[in-house]
C-alpha positions in Angstrom: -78.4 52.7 -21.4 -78.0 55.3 -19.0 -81.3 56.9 -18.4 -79.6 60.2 -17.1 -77.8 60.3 -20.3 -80.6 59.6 -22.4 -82.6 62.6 -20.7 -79.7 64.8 -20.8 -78.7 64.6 -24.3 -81.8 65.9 -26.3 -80.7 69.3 -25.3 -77.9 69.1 -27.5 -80.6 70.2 -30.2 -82.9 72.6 -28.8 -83.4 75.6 -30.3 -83.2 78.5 -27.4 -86.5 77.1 -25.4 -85.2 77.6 -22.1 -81.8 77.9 -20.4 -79.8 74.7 -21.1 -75.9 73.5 -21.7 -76.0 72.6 -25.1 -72.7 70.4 -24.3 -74.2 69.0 -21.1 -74.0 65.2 -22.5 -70.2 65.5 -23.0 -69.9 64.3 -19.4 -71.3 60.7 -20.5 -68.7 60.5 -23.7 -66.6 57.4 -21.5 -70.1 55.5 -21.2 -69.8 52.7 -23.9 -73.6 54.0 -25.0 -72.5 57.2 -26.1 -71.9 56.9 -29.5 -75.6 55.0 -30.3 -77.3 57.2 -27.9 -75.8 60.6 -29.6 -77.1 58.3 -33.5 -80.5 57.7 -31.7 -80.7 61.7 -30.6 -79.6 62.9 -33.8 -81.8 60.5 -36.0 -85.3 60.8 -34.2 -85.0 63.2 -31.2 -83.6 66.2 -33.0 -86.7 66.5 -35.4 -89.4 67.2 -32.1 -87.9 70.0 -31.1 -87.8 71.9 -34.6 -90.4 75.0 -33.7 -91.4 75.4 -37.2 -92.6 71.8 -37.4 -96.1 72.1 -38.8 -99.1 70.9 -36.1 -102.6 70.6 -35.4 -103.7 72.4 -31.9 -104.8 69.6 -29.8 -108.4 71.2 -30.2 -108.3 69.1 -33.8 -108.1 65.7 -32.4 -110.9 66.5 -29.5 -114.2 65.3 -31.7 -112.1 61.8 -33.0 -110.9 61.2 -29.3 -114.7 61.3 -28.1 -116.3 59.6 -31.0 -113.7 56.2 -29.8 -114.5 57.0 -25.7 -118.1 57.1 -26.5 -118.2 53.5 -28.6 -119.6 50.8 -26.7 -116.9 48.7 -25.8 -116.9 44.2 -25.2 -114.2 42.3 -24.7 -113.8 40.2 -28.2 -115.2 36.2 -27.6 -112.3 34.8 -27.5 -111.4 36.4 -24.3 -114.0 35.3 -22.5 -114.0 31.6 -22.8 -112.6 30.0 -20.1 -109.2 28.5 -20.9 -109.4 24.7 -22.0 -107.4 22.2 -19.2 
């Protein structure tokens, strides 16, 4: 799949957040990933860019983020046997 494309197309479905050509992915419609990449777009992409989405500020998630960076951390026992020859 063509990476440009995939980039490219998302803007098909933004909502006025900056300047962009809402059409600008018609120029990939001979690529034989159009079709699937407009169905991937449409099913999952569509739905981040809806600006009335209900979200926590990232401030929310800051106390569970430390609580896992300050666990003391060991690599499980398994990994540190030394592989059987």
């Amino acid at each position: 799949m063509d990476v440009t494309f995939v980039r490219d197309s998302p803007g098909h479905y933004r909502h006025g957040d900056r300047p962009f050509d809402k059409n600008r992915r018609e120029r990939y419609r001979g690529s034989p990933h159009y079709n699937r990449t407009v169905e991937f777009t449409a099913k999952y992409d569509e739905v981040s860019f809806n600006p009335d989405y209900p979200c926590e500020r990232l401030s929310t998630f800051e106390p569970m983020v430390r609580r896992l960076l300050m666990k003391q951390w060991s690599p499980p026992a398994a990994a540190l046997k030394s592989p059987s020859v």
